[in-house]
Each structure stands twice: as C-alpha cells, then as structure tokens.
C-alpha positions in Angstrom: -4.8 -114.2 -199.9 -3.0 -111.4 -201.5 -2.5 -110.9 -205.4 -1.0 -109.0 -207.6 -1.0 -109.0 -211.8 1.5 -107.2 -212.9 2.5 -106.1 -216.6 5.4 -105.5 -218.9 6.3 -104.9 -222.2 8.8 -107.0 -222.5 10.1 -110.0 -220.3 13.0 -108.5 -218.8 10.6 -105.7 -217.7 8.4 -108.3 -216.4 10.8 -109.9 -214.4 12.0 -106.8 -212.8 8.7 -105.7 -211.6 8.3 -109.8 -210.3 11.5 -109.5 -208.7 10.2 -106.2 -206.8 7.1 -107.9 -205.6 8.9 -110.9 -204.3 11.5 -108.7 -201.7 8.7 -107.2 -200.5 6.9 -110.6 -199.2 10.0 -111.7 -198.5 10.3 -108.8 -195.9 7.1 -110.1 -194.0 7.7 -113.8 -194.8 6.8 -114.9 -191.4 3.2 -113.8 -192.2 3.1 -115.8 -196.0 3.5 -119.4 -197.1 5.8 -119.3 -200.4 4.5 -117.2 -203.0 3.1 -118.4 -206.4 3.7 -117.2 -209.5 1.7 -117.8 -212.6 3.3 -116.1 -216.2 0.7 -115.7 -219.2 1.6 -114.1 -223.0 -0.8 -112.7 -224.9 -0.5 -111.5 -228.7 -3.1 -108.7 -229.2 -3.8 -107.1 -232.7 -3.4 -103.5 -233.3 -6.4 -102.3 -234.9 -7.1 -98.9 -237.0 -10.9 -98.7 -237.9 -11.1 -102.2 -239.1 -8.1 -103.0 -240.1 -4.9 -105.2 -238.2 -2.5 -102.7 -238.4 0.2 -105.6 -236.2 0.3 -107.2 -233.6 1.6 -106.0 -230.2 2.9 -108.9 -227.5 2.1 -108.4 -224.1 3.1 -109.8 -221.0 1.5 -110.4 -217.3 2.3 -112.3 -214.3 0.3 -112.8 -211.2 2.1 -112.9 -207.6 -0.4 -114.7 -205.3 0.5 -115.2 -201.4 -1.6 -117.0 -198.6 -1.5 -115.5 -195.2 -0.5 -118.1 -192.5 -3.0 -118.3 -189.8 -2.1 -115.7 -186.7 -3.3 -118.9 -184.0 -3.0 -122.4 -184.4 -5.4 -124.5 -183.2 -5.3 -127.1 -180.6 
C-alpha cells in the first residue's frame, strides 16, 4: 500500500497538490486499485509564551493506493 499526507494552507491549495498525486497514479493505474482519499481540518492555536495569540486552520489529506497483485492465483 502506498500513502501519502499531504498539506495546505488553504483548500484550494490542498486540492491542487490532491489533484497532482492523483495524475500520477493514474499514470500506473494498471498496477493500483482506485485510490482513497481521506480529508481532515484541524484548528491549531497560535501560541506566544503562554498566551493564544489566534488560531491558525490547517488542512491535510491522505492519498492511499493498494497495489494489485502481479499473479493471480489459480
């Protein structure tokens, strides 16, 4: 199995970089069953000393493929 979390800082970069990662295995599709593709949102506080200084929203994907078997079995 192949995967691959990527990160942005905003959707639309996100989306890009999912885009990208889905030509590729599309290239060797013969080799993958359909890709999978999992989106997560996290809100993480900005700290200074101890202090919330804001908030900062970031946002990952992860791109998982399964190899097809090379031989099939009898």
């Amino acid at each position: 199995m192949e995967v691959w979390i990527l990160r942005g800082t905003d959707p639309e970069t996100l989306e890009e970089k999912i885009n990208k990662q889905l030509e590729e295995v599309e290239k060797v599709k013969s080799l993958f069953h359909t890709p999978t593709v999992q989106y997560q949102t996290a809100v993480v506080p900005q700290m200074r000393g101890d202090k919330v200084t804001g908030y900062k929203v970031e946002y990952s994907a992860m791109v998982a493929v399964e190899a097809k078997p090379l031989f099939q079995e009898a």
